[in-house]
N, C-alpha and C positions, 0 to 999 in steps of 0.2 A: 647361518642366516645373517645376511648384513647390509645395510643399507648404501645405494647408491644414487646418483643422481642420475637425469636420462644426461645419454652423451648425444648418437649420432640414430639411434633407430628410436621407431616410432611406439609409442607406448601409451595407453589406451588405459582409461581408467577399469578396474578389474571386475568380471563382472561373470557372476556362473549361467552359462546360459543351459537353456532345457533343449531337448532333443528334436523341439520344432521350428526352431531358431537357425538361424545358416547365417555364415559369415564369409566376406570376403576373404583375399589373401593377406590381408594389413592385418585381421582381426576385428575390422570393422561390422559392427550387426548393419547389412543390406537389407532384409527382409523384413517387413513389419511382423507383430506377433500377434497369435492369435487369441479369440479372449480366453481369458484363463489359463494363458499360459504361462507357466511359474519361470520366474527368472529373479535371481538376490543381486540388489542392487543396493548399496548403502544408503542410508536415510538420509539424505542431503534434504534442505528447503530449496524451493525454486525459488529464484529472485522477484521480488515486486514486480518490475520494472514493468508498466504495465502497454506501453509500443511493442515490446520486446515479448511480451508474451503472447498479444493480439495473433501475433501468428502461430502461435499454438492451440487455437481454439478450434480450428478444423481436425486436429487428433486427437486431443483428451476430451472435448465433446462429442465424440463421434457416439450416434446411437445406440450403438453393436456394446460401447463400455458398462459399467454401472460405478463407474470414476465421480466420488466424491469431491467438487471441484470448489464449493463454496465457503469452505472458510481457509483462507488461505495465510502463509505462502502451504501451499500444495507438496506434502515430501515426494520426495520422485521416486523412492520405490512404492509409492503406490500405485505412479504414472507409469513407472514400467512392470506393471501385472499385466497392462494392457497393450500399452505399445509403447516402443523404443525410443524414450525423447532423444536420446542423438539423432535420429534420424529424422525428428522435427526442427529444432530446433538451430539445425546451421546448414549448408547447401553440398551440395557432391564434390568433390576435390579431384583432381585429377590426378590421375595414379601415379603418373610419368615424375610430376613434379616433389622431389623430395630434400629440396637443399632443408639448412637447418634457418636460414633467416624466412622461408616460404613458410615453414612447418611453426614456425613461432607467431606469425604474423596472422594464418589463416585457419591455422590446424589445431595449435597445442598450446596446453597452459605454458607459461613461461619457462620456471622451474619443477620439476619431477622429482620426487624422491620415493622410493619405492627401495621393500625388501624384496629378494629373490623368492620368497614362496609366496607373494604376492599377498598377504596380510596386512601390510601397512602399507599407505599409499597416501601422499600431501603434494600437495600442488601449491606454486605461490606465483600470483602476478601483480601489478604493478594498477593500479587505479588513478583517474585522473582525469579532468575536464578543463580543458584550453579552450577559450570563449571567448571572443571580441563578437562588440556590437555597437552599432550607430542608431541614435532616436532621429528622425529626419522628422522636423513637426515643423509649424513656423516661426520658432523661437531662435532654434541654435539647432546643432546635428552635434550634440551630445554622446561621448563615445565611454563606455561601462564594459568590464570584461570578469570574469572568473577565473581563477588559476587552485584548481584543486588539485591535489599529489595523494595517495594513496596505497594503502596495501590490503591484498585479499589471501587470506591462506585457509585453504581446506584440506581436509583429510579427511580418510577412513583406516579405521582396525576391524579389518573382516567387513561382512555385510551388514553387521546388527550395529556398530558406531560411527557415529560420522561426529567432527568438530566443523567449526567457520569459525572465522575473525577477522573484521576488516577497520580499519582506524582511514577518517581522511582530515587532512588539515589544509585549510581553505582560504584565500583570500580575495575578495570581490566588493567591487564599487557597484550598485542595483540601479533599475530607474527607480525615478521619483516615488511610483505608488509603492514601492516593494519597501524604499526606505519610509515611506510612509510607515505602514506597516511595521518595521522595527524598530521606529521612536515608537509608537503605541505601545505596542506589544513586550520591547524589550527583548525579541526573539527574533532570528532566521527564520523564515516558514521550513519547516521539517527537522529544524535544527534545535541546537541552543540558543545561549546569550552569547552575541559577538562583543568582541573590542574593538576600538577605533583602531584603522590601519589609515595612515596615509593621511590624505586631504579629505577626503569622502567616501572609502572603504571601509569593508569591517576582516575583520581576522577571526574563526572561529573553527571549532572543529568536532569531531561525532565519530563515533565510534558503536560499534556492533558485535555482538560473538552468542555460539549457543552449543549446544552442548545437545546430540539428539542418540536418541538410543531405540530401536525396536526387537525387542526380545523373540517378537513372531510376526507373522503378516498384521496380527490381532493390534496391538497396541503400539505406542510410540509415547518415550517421553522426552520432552525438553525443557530444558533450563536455559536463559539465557538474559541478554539485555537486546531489545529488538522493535519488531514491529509484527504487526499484523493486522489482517481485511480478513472482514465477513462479505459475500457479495460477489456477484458477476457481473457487477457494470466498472464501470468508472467510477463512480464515489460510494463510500457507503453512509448510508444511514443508520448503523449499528455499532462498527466500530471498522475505522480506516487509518492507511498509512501516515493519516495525514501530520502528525505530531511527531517531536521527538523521540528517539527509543528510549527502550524502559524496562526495568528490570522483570524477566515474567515465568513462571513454570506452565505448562503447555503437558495437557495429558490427554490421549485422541485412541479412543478404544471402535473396531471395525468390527461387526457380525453382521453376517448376510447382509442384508440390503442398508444397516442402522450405522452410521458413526456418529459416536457421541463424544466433543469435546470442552475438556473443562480446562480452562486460563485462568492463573491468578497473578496477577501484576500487582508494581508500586508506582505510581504518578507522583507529580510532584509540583509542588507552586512553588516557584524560585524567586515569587514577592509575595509571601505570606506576612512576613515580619513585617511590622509598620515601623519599626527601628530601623532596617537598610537606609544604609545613606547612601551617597552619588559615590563615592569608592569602594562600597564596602561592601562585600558580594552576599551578606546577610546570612539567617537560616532558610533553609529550603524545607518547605511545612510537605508533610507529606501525608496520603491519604493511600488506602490500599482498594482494589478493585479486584472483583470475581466475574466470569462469566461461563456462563453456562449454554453450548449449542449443541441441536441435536438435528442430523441430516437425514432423511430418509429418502433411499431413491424407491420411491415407489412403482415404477418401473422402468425401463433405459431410458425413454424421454423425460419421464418427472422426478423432480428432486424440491423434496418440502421440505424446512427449515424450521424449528422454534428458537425462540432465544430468548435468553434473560442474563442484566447485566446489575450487577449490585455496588456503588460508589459509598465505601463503608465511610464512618465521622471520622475527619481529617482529624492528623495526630494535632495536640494542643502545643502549647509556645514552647515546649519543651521538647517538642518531638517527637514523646510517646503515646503511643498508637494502639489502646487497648482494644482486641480483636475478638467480638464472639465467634461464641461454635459458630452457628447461624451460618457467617463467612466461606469456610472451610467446609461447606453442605453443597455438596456436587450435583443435588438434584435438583433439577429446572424446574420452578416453579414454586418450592417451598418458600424462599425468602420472600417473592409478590406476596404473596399465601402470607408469611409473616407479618411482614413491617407494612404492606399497601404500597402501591406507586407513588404515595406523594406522605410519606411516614419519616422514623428519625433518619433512615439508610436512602440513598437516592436508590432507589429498585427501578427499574422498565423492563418492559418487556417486548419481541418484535416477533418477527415471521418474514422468512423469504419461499418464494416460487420462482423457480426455474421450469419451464417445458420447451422441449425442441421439437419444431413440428416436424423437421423430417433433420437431412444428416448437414445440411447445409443452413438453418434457420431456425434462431431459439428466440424466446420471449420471457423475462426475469421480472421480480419485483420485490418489494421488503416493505412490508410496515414497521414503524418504532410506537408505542404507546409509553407516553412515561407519566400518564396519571389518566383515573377510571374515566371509562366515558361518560361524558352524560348525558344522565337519560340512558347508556348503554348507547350512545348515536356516534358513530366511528366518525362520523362526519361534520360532529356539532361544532359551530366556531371556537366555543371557549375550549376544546379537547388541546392539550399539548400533544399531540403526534405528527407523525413523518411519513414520509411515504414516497415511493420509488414506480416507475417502468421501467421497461427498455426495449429492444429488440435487438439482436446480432444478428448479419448475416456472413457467412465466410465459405468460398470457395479457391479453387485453383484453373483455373483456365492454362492449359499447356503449362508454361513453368513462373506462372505469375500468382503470386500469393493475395489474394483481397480481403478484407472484411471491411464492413458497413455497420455503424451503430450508431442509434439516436438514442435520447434517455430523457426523463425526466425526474428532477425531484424537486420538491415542496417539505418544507418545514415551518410548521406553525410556529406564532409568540410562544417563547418560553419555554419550548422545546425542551432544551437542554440545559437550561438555568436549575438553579436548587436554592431551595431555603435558604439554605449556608453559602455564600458565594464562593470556599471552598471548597464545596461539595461536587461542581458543576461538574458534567462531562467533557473533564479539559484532563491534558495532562501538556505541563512547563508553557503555560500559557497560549496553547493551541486547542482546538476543536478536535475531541476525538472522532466526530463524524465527519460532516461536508467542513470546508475552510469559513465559507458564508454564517456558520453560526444558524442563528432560526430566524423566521419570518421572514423565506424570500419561496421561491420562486425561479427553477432553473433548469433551461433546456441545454444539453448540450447533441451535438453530432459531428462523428468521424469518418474519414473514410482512408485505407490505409493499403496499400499495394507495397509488393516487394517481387523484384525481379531478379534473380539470383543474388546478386553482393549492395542490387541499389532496390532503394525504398522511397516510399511519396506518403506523407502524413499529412491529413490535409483535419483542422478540428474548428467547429465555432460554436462559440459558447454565448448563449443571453441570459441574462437573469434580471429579476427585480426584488428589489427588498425594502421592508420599511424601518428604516434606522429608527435609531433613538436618536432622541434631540437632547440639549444640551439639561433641560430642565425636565424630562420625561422620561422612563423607560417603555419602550413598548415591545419589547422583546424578540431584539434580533442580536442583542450583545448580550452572551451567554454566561459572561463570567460578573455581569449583574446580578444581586439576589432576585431571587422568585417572589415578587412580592405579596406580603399577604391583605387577601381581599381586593386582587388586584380585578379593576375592572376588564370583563371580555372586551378583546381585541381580534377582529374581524384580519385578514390575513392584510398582510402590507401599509395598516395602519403605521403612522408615522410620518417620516421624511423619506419619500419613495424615491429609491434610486434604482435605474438602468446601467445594466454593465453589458458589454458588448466584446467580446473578446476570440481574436480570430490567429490562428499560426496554420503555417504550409511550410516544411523544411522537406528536402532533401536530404536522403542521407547514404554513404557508401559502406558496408559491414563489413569490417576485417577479420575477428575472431570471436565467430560464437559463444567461445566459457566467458569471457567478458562484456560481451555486445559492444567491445571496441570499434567505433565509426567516425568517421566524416561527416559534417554536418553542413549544410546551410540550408538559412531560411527568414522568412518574414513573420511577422506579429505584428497586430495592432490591438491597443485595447481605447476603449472607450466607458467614460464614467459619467453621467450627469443624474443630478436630481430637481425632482419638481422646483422645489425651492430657491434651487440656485447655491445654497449652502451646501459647501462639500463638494463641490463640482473638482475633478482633476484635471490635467490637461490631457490630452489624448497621446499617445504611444500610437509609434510607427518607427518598431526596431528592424533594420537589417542584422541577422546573427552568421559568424560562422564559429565551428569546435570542433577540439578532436579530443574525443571521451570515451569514457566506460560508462554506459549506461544498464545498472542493474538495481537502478532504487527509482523511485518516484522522487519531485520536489513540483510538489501544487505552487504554481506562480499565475493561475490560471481566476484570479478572483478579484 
């Protein structure tokens, strides 16, 4: 048995199919599968990328499933118990055409390496986002670009392991609000801490890997450094892409209709020390986090959700992190039950609903509560929670892919703040929820077509929020302490600012395992507040790129 690479024939990630499954001549699965039909497919994670997955909401939400979809990314053999993501996820190929620059381009990972009894099998391609773009405003036509290079290598041994690892290294000059944003912050949104590159660039870079194992259909573990979303809209309320990855174990156990999963991560504040200076990249104070989610599909349309998420006391100047049992207590609900929503541990707790009214049309939502109600009134001003709708719609007309989604969310003052301004729902100076942080107020809507190789993204976003001022906090800056006996703050109290934010790109798809495309398109965003303080200038980018897009990067706030 020995390993080679693909030379000239076509070679198909390995996959045991059951006896109601039919394949072409290539090997390709043509036939969708039916439910419950058994097929070992190694535990890969699906990619974020959340354009890129839009068009797989018409097959893994299909009503006929009982496909647990909400805390994601989603392993794919559990997407194919039901149906065949290759057969979602990239367009029909013509048989005739078989060079080896066609087969690379539209067909196949780049490199192949594969044993003859087909047990081992890695794939590696090549990552990367080329991006010029002009601000056309009435100032100046200002031109900002991206040049990210990367590598993506996965494999499997057998059906029960799968590995990933992808490293990218980055260089890019932003508009204004975005550098805005990392003088504040001191961070990339989604990323790390950059270095100056250039005249007005930053150089930085990010990396991911994990480690996944399914002993049976029953369970799955992982280990990794990463990311991960609770939720079926675009943002979550719970816990979202939206930060940097981070180191995390992932254990997700499936009986009949119940999946229950437990996350334990390490976050990190990369300006905890009040010793860092301006060269000196300091300590990184670290805090550890638990959650706890439990899915129930109650029937093919309904799928209910609890959650609870536990932000234990950030390690001290020394960086030790003493951790009770408490911690390492997998069952949802006892730590609230312990320490209270607003106790020495940040504890919250949430709830999602998903229903599909029929096989084309679902309606979502998530509550966050991160301290008791009062009075028990889910709706009383001073309550710190959060809260979500949405609606999807997605169909196919002849060989055209749609979906339609609005959404709303709202986050009250304080949200996500904590006693300890360590403590907060952040990890490396990001929002582990929405980007907005708390006390806004935000509608978004998409609409998203794909016609074999081309696609039309069309998204516009409004929101309001009431900032803190320079001598107040009123809790929309989350990495502010929670203050105590802070007076109730009615929603948007503060310095109310409007953001307005609208993109339409084009785009042309070359190869599905990396959603390598063509890009162009428009943006504009808009910022003003009552006051007049803070106001930015308005965006109006022309973009084009040519990328691998399988990650999210919120630039949308």
């Amino acid at each position: 048995m020995g390993l080679k690479a693909q030379t000239d024939s076509i070679v198909t990630r390995p996959q045991a199919l059951s006896k109601d499954t039919t394949k072409n001549g290539k090997g390709i699965i043509k036939a969708p599968l039916k439910k419950h039909t058994a097929i070992s497919y190694p535990p890969y994670n699906q990619f974020l990328n959340k354009e890129y997955d839009s068009y797989l909401d018409e097959g893994i939400q299909d009503t006929a499933w009982s496909l647990h979809t909400t805390f994601q990314p989603i392993i794919q053999s559990d997407i194919n118990r039901y149906v065949n993501i290759d057969s979602l996820n990239g367009y029909e190929f013509p048989a005739e055409k078989k060079s080896w620059l066609y087969r690379k381009l539209y067909r196949e990972n780049l490199f192949i390496i594969h044993d003859s009894a087909s047990k081992f099998y890695c794939t590696i391609d090549p990552l990367f986002n080329f991006q010029s773009s002009v601000n056309h405003n009435n100032d100046s036509n200002k031109a900002y670009y991206q040049n990210s290079r990367g590598i993506l290598i996965q494999g499997n041994i057998g059906d029960k392991f799968a590995f990933s690892s992808t490293f990218w290294e980055n260089q890019a000059d932003f508009p204004p609000y975005l550098n805005q944003y990392i003088q504040q912050y001191g961070v990339v949104p989604g990323n790390g801490r950059p270095k100056a590159f250039g005249t007005d660039g930053y150089d930085f870079s990010m990396s991911e890997a994990y480690l996944s194992y399914s002993p049976s259909s029953h369970f799955n573990f992982q280990g990794g450094y990463g990311k991960n979303f609770i939720g079926d809209g675009y943002r979550s309320l719970l816990l979202s892409d939206n930060s940097l990855a981070y180191p995390y174990i992932r254990i997700t156990a499936t009986f009949w209709h119940i999946q229950y999963t437990t996350l334990y991560a390490l976050f990190s504040d990369p300006f905890a020390d009040p010793s860092i200076l301006a060269d000196n990249e300091g300590l990184f104070q670290n805090k550890a986090a638990a959650f706890q989610y439990l899915s129930w599909n109650i029937n093919s349309k309904t799928e209910w959700g609890i959650f609870q998420s536990m932000i234990s006391t950030p390690a001290n100047s020394y960086n030790r992190m003493p951790l009770s049992g408490n911690y390492f207590d997998p069952i949802i609900g006892v730590n609230a039950f312990t320490y209270g929503l607003s106790g020495t541990n940040n504890v919250a707790m949430g709830s999602t609903l998903k229903y599909k009214f029929s096989q084309h049309f679902m309606a979502y939502g998530q509550l966050m509560v991160n301290d008791f109600p009062y009075n028990f009134k889910l709706v009383d001003f001073n309550n710190r929670t959060a809260h979500q709708v949405g609606i999807k719609y997605y169909n196919t007309f002849g060989k055209v892919k749609t979906e339609f989604q609005l959404e709303y969310d709202e986050a009250r003052p304080y949200t996500y703040a904590s006693k300890d301004s360590l403590q907060n729902y952040s990890n490396y100076n990001q929002s582990l929820a929405d980007p907005l942080g708390a006390n806004f107020r935000e509608f978004e809507g998409f609409i998203r077509l794909r016609y074999e190789h081309f696609s039309l993204s069309i998204q516009v976003e409004y929101a309001q929020q009431g900032e803190d001022t320079e001598n107040h906090n009123f809790g929309s800056n989350i990495f502010e302490p929670f203050p105590e006996g802070s007076p109730n703050h009615i929603m948007l109290t503060g310095n109310e600012s409007t953001l307005l934010y609208m993109d339409a790109h084009v785009s042309y798809l070359l190869n599905p395992h990396t959603n390598m495309n063509f890009t162009i398109g428009v943006s504009r965003r808009t910022f003003n507040t009552v006051s007049g303080e803070g106001d930015q200038p308005s965006m109006n980018l022309i973009y084009v790129g040519f990328r691998t897009s399988i990650e999210n990067m919120y630039i949308d706030f």
